[in-house]
Each structure stands twice: as C-alpha cells, then as structure tokens.
C-alpha positions as CSV (number, residue, x, y, z in Angstrom):
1,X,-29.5,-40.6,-106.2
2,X,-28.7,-42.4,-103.1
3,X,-28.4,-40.9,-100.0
4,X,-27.0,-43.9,-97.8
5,X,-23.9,-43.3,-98.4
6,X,-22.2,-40.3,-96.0
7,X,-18.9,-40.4,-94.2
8,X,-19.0,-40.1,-90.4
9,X,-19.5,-37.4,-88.2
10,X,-18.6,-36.8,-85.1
11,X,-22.0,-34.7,-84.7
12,X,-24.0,-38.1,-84.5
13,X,-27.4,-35.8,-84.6
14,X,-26.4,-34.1,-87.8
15,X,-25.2,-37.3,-89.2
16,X,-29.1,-39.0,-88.4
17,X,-30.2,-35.8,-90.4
18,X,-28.1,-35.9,-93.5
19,X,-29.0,-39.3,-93.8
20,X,-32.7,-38.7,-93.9
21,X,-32.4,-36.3,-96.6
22,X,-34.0,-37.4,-100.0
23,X,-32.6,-36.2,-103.4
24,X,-30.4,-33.7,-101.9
25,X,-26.8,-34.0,-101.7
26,X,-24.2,-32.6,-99.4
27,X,-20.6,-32.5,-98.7
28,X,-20.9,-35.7,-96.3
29,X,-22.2,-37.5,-99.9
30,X,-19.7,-36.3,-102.0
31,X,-16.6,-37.8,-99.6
32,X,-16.7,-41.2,-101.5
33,X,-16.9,-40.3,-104.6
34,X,-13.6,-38.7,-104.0
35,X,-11.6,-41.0,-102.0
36,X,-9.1,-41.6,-104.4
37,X,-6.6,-38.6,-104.2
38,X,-3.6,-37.2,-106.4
39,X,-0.3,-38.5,-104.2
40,X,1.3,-35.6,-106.2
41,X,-1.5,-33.2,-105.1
42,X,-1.8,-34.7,-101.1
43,X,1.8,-33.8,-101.3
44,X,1.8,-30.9,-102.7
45,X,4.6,-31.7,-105.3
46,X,2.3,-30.4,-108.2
47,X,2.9,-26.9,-109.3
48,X,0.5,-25.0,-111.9
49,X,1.6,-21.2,-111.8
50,X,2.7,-20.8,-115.2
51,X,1.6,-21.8,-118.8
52,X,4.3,-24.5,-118.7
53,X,2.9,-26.3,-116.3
54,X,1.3,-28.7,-114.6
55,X,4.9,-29.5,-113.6
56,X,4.6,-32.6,-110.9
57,X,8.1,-33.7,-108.4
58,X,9.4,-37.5,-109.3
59,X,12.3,-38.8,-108.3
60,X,13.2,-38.9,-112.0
61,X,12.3,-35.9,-112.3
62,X,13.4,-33.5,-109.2
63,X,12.4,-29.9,-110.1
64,X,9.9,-28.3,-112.8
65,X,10.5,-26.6,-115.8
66,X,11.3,-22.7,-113.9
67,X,13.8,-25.1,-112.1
68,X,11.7,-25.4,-108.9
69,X,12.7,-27.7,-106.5
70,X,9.8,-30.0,-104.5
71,X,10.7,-27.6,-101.2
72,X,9.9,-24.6,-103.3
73,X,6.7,-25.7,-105.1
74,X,5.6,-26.7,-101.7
75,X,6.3,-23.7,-100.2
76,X,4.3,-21.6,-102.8
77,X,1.4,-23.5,-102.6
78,X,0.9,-23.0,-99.1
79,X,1.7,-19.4,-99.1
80,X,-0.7,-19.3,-101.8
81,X,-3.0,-20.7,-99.5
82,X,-2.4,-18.7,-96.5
83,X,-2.9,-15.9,-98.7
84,X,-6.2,-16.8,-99.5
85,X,-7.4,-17.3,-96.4
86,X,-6.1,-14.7,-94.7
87,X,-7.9,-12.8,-97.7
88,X,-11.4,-14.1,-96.5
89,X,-10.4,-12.9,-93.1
90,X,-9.7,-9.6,-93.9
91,X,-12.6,-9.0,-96.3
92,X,-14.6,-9.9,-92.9
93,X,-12.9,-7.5,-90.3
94,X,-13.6,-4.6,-93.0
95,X,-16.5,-5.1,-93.9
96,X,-16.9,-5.5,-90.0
97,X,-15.7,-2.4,-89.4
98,X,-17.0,-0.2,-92.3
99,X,-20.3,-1.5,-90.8
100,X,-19.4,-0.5,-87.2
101,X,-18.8,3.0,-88.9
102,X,-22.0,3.5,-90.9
103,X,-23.5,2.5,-87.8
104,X,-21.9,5.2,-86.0
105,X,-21.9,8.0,-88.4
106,X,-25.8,6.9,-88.8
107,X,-26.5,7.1,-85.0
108,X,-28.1,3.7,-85.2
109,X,-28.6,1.2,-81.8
110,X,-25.0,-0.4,-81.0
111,X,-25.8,-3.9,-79.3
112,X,-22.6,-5.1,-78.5
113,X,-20.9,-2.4,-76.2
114,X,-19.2,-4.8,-74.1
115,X,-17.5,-5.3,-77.5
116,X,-17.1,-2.2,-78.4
117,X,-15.9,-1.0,-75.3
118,X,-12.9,-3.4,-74.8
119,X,-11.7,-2.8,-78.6
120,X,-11.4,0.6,-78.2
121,X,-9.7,0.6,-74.6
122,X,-7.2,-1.9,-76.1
123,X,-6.7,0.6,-78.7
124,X,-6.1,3.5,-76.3
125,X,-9.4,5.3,-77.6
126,X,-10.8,7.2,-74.6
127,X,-14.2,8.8,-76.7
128,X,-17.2,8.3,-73.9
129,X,-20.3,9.1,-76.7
130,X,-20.5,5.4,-78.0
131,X,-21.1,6.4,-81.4
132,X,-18.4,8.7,-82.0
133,X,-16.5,6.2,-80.5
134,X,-17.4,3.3,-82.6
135,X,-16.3,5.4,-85.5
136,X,-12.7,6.3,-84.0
137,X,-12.4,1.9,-83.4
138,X,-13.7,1.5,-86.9
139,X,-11.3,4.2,-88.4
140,X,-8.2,2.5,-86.5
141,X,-9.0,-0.8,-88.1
142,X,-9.5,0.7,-91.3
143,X,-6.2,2.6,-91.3
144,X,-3.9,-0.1,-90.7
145,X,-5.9,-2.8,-93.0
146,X,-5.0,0.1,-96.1
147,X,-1.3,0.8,-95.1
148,X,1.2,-0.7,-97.4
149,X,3.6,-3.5,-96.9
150,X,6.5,-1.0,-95.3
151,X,4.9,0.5,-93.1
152,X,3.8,-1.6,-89.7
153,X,0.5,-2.4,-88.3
154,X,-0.5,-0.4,-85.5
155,X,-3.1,-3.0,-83.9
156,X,-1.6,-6.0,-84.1
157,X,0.6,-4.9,-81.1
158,X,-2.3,-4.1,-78.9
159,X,-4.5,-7.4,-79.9
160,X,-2.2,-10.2,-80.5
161,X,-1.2,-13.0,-78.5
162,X,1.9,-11.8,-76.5
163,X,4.1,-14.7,-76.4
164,X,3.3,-14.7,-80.4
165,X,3.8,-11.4,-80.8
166,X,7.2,-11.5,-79.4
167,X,8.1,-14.6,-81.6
168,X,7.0,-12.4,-84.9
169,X,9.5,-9.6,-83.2
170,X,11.9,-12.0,-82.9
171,X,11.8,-13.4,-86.4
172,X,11.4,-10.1,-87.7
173,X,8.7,-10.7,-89.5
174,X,5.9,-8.4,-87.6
175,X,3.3,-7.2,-90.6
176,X,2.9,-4.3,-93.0
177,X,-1.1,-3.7,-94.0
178,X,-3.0,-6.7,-93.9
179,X,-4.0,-5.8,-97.6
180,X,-0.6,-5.2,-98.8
181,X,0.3,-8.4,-97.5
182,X,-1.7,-10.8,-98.8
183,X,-1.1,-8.7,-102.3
184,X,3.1,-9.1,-102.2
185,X,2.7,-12.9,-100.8
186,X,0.7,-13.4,-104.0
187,X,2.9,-11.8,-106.1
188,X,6.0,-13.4,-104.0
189,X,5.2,-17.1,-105.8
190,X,5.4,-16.2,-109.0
191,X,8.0,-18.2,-110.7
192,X,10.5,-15.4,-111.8
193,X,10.5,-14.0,-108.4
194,X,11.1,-16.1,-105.4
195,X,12.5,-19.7,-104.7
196,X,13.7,-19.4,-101.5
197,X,11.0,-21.8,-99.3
198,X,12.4,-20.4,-96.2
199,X,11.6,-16.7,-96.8
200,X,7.9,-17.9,-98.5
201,X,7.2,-19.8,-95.4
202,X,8.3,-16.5,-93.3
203,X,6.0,-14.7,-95.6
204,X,3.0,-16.8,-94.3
C-alpha cells in the first residue's frame, strides 16, 4: 500500500508525519480514493427513510415516492444530522456530569474548581462545601437533560450566548430536554409525519 499519496494539510508538521508512515493508512490516504462524489448526495436531494426508497430529486422527476419535495428531503437530512450530533454532545455533558457527581458523592479530589465554581454561580447554587456542591451543579444538569420536550430547559437561560438566546426567544423556539429533543426531531422526519422544511429547520 502506498502511502504517498495524502491530501494537504494545513498542519504542515502533521502532514511530514503522515507521510512517513509505512503500511498504515489514515483518513488523509483515503481522500483520493473518494474524490468522486454523488451530485445527488453533495446536494442532499437523495432521501432513504423508508423501504421505498432511495428516492433521488431530478428535474424529471421533482419529489419522491411519499411526495417529498427536494426542500423537504433536504431539510430532513440535515435535521437528521443535527440530531446526531447534538446526540454526541449530550451523551458528553452527562456522562460529564454523572461523573462530576460520583465524584462528589465519593468525596474524591475535584481539580478544576475554577470550573466548578463559575458553573454553579451561573446556576444560582450558593453550597460553599465543594463536594456537596459539585453534586447540586451535576443534579441541575441532569434534571434539565431528562425533562421532556414541553417542558423548558432551565440552564440554557443562564449559559447561553445572550444575543442568541434572545433570537431562540424571538423565534419561539427556546428548548424542551435536550434528550427529548433530539428524540421528537428524529421522529419529526419520518415520512408520514412532517413536510414542512421550515418547521424541520426550526427544529434544528
């Protein structure tokens, strides 16, 4: 296998090292064996939800078999997408803070205080005993990861970007749980239950 071949980095030092490697191949290898890309995949005009599909956008022909148009299937792939990732995200903040509570219930040596300190003063927790405290922080996290869809989240008004924040007010479109969420935008591209790519795109 040769190993000449990468694409460019702009981290020259790691490029130098990739391309020293013998027999092993990486992502940077693999970039030109796939250069040649779906046009109907780049532009997101190819829908495989249901057992009908792959349905793909032409000009010939406009929507899929469910009747989607190319603004819809679009719109449902990326909220499928953001739905994802958001879904890594979250499975790092709780196991974060499930961690951050074993680690207070345990007693154990906390090393970030600064951290810890300025989570739980934006979160209007006023407990001086650290550990004790780094349970309340981890609790509040917790609580509004598990509430469902309906019902806002508590936290996202004391950390999020304000001029953001007020945009999400504005749209109304501030969040339920974070869980909840990434469960109904799932379920919201489903072929028999949403075609409006507005609303999806709100919904990311």
């Amino acid at each position: 296998m040769s190993n000449n071949k990468i694409c460019e980095s702009a981290d020259k030092i790691l490029e130098n090292f990739i391309s020293s490697l013998e027999d092993v191949q990486t992502s940077h290898h693999r970039v030109d064996s796939q250069k040649i890309k779906c046009n109907f995949g780049q532009m997101g005009v190819c829908c495989k939800l249901c057992a009908n599909g792959p349905c793909r956008i032409t000009p010939a022909s406009p929507k899929g078999i469910c009747g989607a148009n190319a603004d819809t299937i679009v719109a449902r792939n990326f909220l499928r997408a953001v739905a994802a990732g958001s879904g890594c995200y979250i499975h790092i903040v709780e196991n974060t803070a499930r961690n951050v509570k074993s680690l207070g219930e345990s007693g154990g040596g906390i090393k970030g205080m600064n951290v810890l300190n300025n989570l739980a003063e934006k979160l209007g927790i006023t407990e001086t005993d650290p550990h004790k405290k780094a349970v309340l922080v981890a609790d509040a996290i917790l609580k509004d990861l598990y509430k469902p869809k309906f019902e806002k989240m508590e936290v996202i008004n004391k950390i999020a970007y304000e001029p953001r924040l007020k945009n999400w007010k504005e749209l109304n479109i501030m969040p339920g749980g974070a869980k909840s969420e990434v469960f109904d935008g799932i379920v919201e591209t489903s072929t028999n239950l949403n075609s409006d790519p507005v609303n999806m795109l709100l919904t990311c």
